[in-house]
DSSP file (Angstrom, degrees, kcal/mol; ACC not computed):
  #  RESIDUE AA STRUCTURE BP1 BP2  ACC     N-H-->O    O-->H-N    N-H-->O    O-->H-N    TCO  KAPPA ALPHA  PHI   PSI    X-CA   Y-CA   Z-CA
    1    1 A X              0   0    0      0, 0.0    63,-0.2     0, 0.0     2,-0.2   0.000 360.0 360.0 360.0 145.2   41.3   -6.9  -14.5
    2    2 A X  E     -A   63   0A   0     61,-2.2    61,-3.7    59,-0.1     2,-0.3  -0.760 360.0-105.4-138.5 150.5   43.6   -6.4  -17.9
    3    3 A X  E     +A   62   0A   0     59,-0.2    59,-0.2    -2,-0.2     3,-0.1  -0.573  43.6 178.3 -83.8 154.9   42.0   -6.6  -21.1
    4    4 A X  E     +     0   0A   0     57,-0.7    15,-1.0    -2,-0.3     2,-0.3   0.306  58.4   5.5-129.7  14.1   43.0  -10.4  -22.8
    5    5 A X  E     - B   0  18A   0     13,-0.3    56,-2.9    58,-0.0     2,-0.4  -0.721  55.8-148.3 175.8 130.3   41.3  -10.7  -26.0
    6    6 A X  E     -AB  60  17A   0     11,-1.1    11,-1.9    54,-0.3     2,-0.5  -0.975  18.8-146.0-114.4 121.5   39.0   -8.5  -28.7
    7    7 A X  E     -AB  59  16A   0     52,-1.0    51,-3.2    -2,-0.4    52,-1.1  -0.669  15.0-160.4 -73.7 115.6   36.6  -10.2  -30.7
    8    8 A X  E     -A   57   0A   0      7,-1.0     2,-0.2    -2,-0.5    49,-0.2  -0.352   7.8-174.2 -91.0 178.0   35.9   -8.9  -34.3
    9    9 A X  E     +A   56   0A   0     47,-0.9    47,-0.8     5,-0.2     2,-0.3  -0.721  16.2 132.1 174.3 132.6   33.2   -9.4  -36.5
   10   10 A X        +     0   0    0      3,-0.8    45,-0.1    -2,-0.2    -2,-0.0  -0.964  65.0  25.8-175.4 166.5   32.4   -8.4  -40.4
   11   11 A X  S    S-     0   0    0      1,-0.3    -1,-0.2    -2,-0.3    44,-0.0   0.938 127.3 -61.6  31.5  75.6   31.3   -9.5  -43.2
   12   12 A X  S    S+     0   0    0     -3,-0.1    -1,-0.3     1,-0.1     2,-0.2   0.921 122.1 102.3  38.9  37.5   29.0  -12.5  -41.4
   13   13 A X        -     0   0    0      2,-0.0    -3,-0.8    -3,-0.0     2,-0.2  -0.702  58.9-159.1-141.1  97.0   32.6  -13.5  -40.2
   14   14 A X        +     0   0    0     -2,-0.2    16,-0.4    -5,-0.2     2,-0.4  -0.527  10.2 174.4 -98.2 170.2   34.6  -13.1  -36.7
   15   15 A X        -     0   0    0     -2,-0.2    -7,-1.0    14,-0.1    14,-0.2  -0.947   9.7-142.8-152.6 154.9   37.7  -13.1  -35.7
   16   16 A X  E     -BC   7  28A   0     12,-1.6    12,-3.1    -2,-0.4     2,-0.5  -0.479  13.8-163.9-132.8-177.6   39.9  -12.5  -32.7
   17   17 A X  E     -BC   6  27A   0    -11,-1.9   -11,-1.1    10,-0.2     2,-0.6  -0.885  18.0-171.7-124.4 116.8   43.1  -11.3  -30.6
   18   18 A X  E     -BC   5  26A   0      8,-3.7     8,-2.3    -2,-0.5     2,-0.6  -0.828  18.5-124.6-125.7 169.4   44.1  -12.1  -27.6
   19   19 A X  E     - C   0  25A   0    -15,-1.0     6,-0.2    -2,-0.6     2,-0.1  -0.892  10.8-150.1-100.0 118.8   46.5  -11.1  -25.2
   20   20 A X    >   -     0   0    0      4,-2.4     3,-2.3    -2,-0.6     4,-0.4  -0.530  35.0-114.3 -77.8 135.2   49.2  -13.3  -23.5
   21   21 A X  T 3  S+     0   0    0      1,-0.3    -1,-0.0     2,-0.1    -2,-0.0   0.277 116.9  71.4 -69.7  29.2   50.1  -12.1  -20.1
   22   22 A X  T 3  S-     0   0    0      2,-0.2    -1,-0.3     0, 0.0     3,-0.1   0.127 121.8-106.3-102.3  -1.9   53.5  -11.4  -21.5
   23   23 A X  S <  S+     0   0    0     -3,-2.3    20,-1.9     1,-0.2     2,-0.4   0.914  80.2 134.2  65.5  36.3   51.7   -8.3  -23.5
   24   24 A X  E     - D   0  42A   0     -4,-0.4    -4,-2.4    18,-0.2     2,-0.2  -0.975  49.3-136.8-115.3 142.5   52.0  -10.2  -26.6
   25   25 A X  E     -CD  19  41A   0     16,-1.6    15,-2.6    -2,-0.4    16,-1.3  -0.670  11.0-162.4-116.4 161.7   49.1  -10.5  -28.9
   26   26 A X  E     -CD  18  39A   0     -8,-2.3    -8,-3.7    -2,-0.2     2,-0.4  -0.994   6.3-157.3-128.6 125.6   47.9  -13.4  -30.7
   27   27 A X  E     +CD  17  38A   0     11,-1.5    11,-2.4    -2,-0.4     2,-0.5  -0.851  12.3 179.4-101.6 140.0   45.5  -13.3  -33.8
   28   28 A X  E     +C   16   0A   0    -12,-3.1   -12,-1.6    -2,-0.4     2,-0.5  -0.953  16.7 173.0-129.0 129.9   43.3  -16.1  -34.9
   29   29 A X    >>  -     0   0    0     -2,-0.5     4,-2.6     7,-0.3     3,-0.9  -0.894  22.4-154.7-137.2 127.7   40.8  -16.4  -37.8
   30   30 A X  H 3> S+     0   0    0     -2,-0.5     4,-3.7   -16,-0.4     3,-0.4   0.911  82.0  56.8 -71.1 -35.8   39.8  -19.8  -37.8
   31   31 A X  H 34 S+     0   0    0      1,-0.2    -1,-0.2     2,-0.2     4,-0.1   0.859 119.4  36.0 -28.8 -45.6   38.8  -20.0  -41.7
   32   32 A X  H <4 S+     0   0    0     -3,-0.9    -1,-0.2     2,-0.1    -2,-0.2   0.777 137.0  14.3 -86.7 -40.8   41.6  -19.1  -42.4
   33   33 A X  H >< S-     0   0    0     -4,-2.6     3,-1.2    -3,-0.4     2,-0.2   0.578  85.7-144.1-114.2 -10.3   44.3  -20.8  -39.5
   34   34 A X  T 3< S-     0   0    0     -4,-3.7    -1,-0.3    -5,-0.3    -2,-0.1  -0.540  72.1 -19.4  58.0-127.7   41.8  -23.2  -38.4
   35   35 A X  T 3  S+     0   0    0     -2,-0.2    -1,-0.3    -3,-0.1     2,-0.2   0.250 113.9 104.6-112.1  32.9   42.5  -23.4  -34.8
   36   36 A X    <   -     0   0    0     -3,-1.2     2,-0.4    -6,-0.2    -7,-0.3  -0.576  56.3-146.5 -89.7 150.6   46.1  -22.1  -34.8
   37   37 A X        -     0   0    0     -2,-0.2    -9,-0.2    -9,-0.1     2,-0.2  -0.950   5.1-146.5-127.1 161.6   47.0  -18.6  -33.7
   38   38 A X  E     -D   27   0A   0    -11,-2.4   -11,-1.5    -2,-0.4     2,-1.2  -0.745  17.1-120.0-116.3 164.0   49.5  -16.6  -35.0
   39   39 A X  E     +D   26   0A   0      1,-0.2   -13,-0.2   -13,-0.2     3,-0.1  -0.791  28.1 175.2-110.4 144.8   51.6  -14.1  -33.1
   40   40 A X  E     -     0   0A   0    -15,-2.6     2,-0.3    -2,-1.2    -1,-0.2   0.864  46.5 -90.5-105.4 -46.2   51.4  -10.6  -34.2
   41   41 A X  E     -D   25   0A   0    -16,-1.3   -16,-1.6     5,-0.1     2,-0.3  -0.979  54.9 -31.1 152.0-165.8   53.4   -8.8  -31.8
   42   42 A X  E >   -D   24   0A   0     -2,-0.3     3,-2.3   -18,-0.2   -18,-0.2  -0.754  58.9-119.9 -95.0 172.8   53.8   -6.9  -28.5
   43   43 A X  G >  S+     0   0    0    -20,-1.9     3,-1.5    -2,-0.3     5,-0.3   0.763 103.2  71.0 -68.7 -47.6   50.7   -5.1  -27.7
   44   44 A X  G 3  S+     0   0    0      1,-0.3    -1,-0.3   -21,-0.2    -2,-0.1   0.411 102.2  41.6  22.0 -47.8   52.3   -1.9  -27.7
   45   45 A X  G <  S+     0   0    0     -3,-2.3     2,-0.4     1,-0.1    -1,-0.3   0.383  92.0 107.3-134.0  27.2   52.7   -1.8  -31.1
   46   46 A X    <   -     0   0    0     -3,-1.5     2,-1.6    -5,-0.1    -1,-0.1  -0.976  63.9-140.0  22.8  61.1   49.8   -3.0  -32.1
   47   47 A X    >   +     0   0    0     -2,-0.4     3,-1.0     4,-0.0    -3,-0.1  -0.269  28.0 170.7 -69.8  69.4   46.8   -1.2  -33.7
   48   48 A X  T 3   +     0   0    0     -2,-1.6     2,-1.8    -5,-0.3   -42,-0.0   0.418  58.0  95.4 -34.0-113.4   43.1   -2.9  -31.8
   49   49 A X  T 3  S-     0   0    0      5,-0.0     2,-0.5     8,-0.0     8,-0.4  -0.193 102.7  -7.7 -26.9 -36.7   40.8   -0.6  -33.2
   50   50 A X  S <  S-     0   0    0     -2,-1.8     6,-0.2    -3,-1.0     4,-0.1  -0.998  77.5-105.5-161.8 157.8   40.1   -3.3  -36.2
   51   51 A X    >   -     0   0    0      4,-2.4     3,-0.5    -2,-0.5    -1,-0.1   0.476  45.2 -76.7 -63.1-155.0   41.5   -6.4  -37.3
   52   52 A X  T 3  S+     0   0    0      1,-0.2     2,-1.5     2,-0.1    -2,-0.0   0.942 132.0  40.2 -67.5 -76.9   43.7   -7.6  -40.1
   53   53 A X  T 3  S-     0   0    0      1,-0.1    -1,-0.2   -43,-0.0    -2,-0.1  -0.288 122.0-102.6 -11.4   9.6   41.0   -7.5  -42.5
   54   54 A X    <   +     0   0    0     -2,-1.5     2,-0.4    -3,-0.5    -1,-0.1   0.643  65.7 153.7  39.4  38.7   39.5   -4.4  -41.2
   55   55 A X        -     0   0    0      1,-0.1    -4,-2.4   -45,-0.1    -1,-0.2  -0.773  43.7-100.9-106.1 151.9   36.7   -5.7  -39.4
   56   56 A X  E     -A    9   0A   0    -47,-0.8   -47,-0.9    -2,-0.4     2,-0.3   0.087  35.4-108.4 -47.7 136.4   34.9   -3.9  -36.2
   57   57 A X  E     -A    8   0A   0     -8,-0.4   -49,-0.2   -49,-0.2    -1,-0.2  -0.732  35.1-178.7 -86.8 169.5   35.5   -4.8  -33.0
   58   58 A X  E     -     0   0A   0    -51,-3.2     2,-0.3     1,-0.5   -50,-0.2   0.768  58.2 -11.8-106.7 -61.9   32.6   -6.7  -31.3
   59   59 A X  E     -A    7   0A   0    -52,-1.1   -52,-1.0     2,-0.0    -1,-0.5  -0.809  60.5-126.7-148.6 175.3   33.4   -7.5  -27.6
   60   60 A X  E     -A    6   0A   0     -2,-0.3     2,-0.7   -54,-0.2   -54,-0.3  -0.979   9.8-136.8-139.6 134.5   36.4   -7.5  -25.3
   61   61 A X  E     -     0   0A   0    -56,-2.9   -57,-0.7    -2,-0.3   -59,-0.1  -0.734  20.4-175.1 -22.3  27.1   37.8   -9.9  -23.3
   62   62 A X  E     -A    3   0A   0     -2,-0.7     2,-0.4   -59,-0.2   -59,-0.2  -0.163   9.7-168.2-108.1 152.5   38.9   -9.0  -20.0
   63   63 A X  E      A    2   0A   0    -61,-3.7   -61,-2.2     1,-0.0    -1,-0.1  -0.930 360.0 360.0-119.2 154.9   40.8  -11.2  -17.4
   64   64 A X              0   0    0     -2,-0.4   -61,-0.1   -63,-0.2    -2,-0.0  -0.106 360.0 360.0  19.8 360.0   42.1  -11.9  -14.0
C-alpha cells in the first residue's frame, strides 16, 4: 500500500490531496475549483502536514 490522497478539514469545510502514481500531488477544494483539481507538485516537495489554507489533516487515503 502507498499513501494516495489526505483529506483536510477546518473551519466546517474539507478539502483534499491526492497522489497520482507518478508521485505528483493534486489539490482540490471543491468551493473553490468545483470539481477540478489543480496540480501542486511532486510529492517530494510538498508540505502534507496541512493544506493550502492551513487546515488539519482528517484521514488518509491509502491505495493499491
Amino acid at each position: 500500500y502507498r499513501l494516495g490522497g489526505i483529506i483536510y478539514f477546518g473551519e466546517r469545510h474539507y478539502t483534499a490531496r491526492f497522489i497520482d502514481s507518478n508521485l505528483n500531488v493534486w489539490y482540490n477544494d471543491g468551493i473553490v475549483l468545483g470539481r477540478r483539481a489543480v496540480l501542486e507538485g511532486r510529492l517530494a516537495d510538498i508540505d502534507l502536514t496541512t493544506d493550502r489554507a492551513g487546515k488539519s489533516r482528517d484521514q488518509f487515503i491509502y491505495v493499491r
